[in-house]
VMD Tcl script that builds the backbone (N, CA, C; Angstrom):
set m [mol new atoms 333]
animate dup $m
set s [atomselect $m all]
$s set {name element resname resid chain x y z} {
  {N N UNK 1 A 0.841 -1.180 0.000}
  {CA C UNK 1 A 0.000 0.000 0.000}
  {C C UNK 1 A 0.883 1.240 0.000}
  {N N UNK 2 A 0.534 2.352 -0.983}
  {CA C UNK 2 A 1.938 3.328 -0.608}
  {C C UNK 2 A 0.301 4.146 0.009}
  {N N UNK 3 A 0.971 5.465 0.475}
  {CA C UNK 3 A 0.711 5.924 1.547}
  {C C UNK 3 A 1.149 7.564 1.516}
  {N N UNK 4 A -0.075 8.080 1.068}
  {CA C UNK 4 A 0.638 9.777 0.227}
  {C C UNK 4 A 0.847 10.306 1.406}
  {N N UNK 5 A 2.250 11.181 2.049}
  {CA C UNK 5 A 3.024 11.294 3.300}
  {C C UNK 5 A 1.934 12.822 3.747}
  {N N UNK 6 A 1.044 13.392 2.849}
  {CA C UNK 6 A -0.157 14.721 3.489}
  {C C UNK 6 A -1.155 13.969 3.831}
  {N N UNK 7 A -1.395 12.733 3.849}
  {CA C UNK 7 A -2.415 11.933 4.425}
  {C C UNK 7 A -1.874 11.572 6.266}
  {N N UNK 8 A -1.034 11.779 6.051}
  {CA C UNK 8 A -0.396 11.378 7.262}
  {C C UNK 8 A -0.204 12.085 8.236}
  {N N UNK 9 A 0.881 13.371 7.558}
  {CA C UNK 9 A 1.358 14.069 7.978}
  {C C UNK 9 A 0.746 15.563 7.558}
  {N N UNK 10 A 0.312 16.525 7.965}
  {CA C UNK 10 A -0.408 17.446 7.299}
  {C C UNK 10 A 0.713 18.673 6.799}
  {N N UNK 11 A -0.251 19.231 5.881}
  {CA C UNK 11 A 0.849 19.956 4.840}
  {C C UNK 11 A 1.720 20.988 5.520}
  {N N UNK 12 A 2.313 21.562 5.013}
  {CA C UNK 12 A 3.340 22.352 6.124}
  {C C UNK 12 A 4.582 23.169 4.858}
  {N N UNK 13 A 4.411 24.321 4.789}
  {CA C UNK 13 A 5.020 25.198 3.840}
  {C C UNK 13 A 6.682 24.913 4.438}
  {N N UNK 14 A 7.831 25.598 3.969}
  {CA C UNK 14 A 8.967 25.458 4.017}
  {C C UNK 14 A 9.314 25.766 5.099}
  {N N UNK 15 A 8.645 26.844 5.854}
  {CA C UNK 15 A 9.090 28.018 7.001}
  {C C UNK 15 A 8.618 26.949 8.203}
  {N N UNK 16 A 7.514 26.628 7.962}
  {CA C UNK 16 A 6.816 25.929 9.027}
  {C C UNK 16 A 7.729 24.392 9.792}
  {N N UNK 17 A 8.263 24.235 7.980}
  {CA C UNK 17 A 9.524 22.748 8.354}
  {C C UNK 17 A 10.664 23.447 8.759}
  {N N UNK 18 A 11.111 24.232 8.458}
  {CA C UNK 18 A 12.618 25.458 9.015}
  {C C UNK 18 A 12.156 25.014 10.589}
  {N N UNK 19 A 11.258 25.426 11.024}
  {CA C UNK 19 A 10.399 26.190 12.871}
  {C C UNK 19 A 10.669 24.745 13.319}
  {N N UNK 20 A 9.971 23.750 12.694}
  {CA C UNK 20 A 9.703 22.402 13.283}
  {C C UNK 20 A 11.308 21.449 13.832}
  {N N UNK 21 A 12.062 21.662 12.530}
  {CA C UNK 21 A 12.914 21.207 12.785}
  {C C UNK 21 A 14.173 22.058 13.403}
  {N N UNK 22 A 13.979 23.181 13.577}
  {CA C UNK 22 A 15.017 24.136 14.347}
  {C C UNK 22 A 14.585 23.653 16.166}
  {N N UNK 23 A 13.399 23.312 16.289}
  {CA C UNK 23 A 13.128 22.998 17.524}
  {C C UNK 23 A 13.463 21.752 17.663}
  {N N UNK 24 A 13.385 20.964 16.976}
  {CA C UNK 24 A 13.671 19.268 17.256}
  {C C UNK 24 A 15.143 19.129 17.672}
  {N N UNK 25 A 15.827 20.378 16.691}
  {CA C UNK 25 A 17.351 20.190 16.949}
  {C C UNK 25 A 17.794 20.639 18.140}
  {N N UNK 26 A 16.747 21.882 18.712}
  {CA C UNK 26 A 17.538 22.718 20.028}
  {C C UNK 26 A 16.786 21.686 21.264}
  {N N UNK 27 A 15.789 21.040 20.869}
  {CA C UNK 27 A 15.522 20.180 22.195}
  {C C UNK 27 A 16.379 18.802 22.331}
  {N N UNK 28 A 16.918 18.457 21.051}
  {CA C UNK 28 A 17.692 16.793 20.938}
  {C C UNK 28 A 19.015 17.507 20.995}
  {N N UNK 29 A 19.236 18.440 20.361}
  {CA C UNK 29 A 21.293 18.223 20.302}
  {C C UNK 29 A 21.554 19.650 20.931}
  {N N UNK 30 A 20.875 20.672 21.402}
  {CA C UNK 30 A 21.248 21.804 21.978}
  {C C UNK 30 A 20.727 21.978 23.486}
  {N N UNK 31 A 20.619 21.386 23.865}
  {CA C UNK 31 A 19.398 21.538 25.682}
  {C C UNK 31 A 20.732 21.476 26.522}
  {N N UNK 32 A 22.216 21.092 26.123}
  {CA C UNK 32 A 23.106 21.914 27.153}
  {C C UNK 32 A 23.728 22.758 26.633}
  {N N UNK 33 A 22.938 23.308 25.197}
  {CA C UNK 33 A 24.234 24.758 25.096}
  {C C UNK 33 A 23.061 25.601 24.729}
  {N N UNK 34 A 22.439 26.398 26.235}
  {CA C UNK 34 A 20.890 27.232 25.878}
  {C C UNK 34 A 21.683 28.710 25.430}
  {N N UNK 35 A 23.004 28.596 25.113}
  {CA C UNK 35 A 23.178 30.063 25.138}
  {C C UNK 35 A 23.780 30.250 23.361}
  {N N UNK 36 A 23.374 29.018 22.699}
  {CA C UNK 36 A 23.833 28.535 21.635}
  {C C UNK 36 A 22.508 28.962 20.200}
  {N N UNK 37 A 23.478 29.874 19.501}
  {CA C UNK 37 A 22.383 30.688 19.181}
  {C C UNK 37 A 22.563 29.984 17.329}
  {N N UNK 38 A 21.551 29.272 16.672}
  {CA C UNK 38 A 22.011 28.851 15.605}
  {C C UNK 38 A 21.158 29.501 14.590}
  {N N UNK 39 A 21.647 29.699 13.508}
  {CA C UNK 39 A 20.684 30.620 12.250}
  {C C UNK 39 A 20.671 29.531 11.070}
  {N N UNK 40 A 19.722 29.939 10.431}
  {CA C UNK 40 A 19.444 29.353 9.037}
  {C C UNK 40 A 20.545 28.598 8.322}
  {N N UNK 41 A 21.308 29.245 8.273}
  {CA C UNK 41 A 22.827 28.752 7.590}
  {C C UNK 41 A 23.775 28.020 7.764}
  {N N UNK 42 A 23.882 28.127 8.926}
  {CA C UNK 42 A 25.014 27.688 10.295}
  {C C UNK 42 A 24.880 26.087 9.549}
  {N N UNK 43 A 26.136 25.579 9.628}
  {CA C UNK 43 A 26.508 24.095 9.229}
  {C C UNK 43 A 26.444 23.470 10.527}
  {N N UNK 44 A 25.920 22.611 10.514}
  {CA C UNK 44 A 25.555 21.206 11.859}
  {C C UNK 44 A 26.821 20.685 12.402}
  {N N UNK 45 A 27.073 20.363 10.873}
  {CA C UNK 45 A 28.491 19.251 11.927}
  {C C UNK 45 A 29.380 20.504 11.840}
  {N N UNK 46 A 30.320 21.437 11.303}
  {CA C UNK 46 A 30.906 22.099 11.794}
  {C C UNK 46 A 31.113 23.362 12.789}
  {N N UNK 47 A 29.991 23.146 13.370}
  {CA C UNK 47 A 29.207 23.774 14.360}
  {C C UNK 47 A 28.862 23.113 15.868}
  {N N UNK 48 A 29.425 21.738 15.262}
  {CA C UNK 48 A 29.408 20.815 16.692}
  {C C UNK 48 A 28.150 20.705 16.949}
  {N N UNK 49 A 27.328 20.788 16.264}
  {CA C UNK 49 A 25.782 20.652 16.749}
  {C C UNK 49 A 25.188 18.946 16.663}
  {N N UNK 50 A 25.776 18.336 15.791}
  {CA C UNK 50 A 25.283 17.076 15.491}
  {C C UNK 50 A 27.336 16.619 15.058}
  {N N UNK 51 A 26.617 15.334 15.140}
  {CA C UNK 51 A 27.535 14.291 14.282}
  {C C UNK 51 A 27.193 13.671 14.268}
  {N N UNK 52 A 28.314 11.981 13.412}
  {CA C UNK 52 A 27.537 11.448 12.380}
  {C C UNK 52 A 26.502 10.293 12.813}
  {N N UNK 53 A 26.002 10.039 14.410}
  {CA C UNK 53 A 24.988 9.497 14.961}
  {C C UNK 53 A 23.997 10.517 15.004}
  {N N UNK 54 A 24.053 12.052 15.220}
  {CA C UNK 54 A 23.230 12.782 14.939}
  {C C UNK 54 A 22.375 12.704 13.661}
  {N N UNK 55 A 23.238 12.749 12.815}
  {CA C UNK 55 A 22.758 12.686 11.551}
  {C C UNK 55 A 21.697 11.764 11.231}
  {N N UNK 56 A 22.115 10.228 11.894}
  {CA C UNK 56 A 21.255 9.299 11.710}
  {C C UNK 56 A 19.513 9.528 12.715}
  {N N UNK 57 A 20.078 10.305 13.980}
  {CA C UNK 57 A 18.813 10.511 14.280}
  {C C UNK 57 A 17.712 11.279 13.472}
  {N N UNK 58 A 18.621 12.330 12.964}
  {CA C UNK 58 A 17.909 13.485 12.083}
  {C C UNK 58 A 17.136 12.865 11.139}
  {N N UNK 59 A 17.813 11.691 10.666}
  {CA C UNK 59 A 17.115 11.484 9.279}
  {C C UNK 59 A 15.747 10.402 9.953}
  {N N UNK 60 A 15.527 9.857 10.815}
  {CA C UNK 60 A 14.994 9.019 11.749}
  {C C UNK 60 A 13.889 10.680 11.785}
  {N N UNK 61 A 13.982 11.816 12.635}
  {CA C UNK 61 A 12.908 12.439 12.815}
  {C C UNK 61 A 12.352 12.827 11.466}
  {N N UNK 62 A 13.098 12.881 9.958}
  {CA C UNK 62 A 12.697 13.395 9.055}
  {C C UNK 62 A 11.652 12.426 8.607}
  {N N UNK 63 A 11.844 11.191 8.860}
  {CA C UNK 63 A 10.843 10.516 8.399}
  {C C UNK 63 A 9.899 10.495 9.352}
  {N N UNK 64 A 10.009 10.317 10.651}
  {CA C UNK 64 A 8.718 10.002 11.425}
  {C C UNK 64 A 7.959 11.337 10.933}
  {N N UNK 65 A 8.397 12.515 11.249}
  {CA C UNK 65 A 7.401 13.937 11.503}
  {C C UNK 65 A 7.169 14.249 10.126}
  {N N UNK 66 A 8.074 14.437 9.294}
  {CA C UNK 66 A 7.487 14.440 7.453}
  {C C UNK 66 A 7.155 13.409 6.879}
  {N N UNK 67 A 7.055 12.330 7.116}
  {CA C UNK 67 A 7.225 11.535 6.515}
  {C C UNK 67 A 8.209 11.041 5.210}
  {N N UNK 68 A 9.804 12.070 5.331}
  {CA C UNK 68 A 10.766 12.130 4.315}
  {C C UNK 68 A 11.703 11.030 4.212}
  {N N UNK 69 A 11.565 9.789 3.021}
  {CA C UNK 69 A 12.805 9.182 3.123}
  {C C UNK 69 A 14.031 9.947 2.819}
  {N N UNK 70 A 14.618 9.488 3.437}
  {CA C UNK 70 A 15.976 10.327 2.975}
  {C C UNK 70 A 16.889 9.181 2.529}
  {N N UNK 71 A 17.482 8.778 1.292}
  {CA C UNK 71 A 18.072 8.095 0.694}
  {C C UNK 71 A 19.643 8.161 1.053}
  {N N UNK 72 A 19.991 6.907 0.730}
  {CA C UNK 72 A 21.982 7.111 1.267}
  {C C UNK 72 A 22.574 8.233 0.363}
  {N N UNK 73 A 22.411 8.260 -1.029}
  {CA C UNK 73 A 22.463 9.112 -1.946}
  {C C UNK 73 A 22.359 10.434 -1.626}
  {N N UNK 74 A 21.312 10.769 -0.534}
  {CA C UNK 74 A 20.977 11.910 -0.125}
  {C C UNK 74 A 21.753 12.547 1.194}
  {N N UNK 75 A 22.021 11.903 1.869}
  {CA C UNK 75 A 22.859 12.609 3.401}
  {C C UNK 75 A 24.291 12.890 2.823}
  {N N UNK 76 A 23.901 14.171 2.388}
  {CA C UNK 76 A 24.721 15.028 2.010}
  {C C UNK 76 A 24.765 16.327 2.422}
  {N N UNK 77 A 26.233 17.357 2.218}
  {CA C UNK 77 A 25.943 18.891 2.993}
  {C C UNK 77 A 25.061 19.294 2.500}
  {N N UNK 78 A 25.004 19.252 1.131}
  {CA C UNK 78 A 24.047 20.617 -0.032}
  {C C UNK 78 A 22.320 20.012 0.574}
  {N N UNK 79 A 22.357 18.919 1.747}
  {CA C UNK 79 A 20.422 18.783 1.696}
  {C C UNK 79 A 20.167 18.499 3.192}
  {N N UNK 80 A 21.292 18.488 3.942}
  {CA C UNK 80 A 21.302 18.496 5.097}
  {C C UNK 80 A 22.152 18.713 6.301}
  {N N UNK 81 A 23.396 19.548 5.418}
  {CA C UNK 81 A 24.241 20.613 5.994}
  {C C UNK 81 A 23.759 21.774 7.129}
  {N N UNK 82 A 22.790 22.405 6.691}
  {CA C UNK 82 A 22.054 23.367 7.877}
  {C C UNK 82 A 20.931 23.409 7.679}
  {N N UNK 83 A 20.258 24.366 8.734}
  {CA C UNK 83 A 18.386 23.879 8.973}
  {C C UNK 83 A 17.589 24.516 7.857}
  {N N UNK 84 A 18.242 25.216 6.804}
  {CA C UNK 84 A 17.780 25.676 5.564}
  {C C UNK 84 A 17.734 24.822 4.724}
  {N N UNK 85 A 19.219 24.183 4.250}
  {CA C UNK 85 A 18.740 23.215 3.429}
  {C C UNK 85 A 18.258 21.688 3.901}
  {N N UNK 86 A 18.337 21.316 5.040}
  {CA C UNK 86 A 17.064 20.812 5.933}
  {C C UNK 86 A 15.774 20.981 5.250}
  {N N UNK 87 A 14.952 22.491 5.337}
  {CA C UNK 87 A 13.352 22.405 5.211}
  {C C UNK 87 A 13.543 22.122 3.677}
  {N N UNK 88 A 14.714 22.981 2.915}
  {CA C UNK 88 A 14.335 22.895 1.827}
  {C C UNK 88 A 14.198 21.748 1.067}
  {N N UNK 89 A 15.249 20.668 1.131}
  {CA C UNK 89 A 14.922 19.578 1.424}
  {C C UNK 89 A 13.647 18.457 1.620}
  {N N UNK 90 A 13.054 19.069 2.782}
  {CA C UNK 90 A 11.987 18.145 3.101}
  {C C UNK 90 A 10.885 18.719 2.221}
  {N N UNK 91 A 11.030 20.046 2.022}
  {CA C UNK 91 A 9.683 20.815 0.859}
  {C C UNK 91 A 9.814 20.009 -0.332}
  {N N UNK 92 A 10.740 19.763 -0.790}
  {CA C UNK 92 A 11.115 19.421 -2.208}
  {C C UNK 92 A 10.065 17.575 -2.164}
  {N N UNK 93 A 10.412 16.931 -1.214}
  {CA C UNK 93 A 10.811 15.425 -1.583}
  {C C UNK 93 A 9.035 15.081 -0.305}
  {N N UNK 94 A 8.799 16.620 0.220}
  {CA C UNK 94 A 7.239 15.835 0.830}
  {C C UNK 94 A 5.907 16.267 -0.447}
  {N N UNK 95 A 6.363 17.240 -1.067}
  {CA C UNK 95 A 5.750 17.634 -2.325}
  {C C UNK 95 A 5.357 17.037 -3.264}
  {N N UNK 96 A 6.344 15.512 -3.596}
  {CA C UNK 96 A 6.086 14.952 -4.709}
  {C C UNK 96 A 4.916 13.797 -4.297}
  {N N UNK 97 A 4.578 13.717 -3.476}
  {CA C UNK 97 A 3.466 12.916 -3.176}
  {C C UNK 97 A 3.677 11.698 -2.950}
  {N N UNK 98 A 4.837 11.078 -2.994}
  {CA C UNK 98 A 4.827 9.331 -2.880}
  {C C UNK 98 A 5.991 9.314 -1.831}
  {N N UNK 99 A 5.844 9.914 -0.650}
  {CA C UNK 99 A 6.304 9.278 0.378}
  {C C UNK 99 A 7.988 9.558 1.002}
  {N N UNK 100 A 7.850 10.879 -0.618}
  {CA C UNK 100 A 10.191 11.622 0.121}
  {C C UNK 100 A 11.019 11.310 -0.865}
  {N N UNK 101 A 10.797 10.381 -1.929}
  {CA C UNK 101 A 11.711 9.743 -2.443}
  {C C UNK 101 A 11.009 10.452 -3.916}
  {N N UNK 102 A 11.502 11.167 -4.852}
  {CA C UNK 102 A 10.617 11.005 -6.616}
  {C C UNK 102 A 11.325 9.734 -7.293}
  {N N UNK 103 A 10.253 9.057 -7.292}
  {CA C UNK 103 A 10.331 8.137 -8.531}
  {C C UNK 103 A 10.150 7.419 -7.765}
  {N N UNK 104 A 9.928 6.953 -6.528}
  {CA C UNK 104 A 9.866 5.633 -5.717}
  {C C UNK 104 A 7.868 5.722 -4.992}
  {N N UNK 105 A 8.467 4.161 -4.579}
  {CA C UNK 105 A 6.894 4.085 -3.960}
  {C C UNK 105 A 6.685 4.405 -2.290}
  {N N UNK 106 A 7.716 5.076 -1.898}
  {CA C UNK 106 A 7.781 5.766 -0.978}
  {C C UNK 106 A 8.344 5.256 -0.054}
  {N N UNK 107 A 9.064 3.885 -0.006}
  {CA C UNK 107 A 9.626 3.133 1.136}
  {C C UNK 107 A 11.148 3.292 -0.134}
  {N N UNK 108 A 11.572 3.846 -0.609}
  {CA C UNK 108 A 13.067 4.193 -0.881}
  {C C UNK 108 A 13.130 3.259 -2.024}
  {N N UNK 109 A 12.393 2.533 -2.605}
  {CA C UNK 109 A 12.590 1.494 -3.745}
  {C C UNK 109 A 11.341 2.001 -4.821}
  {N N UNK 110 A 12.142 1.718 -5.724}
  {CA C UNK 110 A 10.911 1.983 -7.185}
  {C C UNK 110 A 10.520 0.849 -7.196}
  {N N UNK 111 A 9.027 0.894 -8.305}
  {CA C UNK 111 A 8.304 0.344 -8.332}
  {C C UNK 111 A 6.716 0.044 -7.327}
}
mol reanalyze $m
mol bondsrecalc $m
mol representation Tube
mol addrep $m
């Protein structure tokens, strides 16, 4: 059964995924540095904010709360380097309707 990820998860513009996931990050990887001020841009791992078990959580909340696969292909800087290209990211791949992935049936495999 695929499973269109706005059935699930309700729609949510770019800004709204920026907000969502700027909070997921300051409550999971920032709650001992409250004086730790991060912007749109700011790179994760060279920022000490995450590493590369972070990463794996990240992509773990991208799917539960967007419902975004995020492909091996994909954990890369240019889509999940900072919390910009983060939303932008999740805008792009919750948009296409089948589940995060274009061209797949939404569990990361075509067909």
């Amino acid at each position: 059964m695929i499973v269109n990820p706005t059935e699930t998860h309700p729609a949510m513009d770019e800004a709204a995924i920026l907000a969502r996931t700027r909070a997921y990050v300051n409550e999971t990887f920032l709650y001992m540095r409250p004086g730790l001020t991060l912007g749109d841009q700011d790179r994760l791992l060279q920022r000490g904010v995450i590493d590369s078990m972070g990463v794996m959580e990240l992509i773990a909340f991208l799917r539960s709360e967007f419902g975004v696969v995020v492909a091996d292909e994909d954990i890369t800087e240019s889509n999940l380097g900072t919390l910009a290209d983060i939303a932008r990211y999740v805008s792009a791949h919750r948009s296409n309707g089948n589940g995060g992935r274009p061209g797949t049936n939404g569990r990361g495999s075509r067909g």
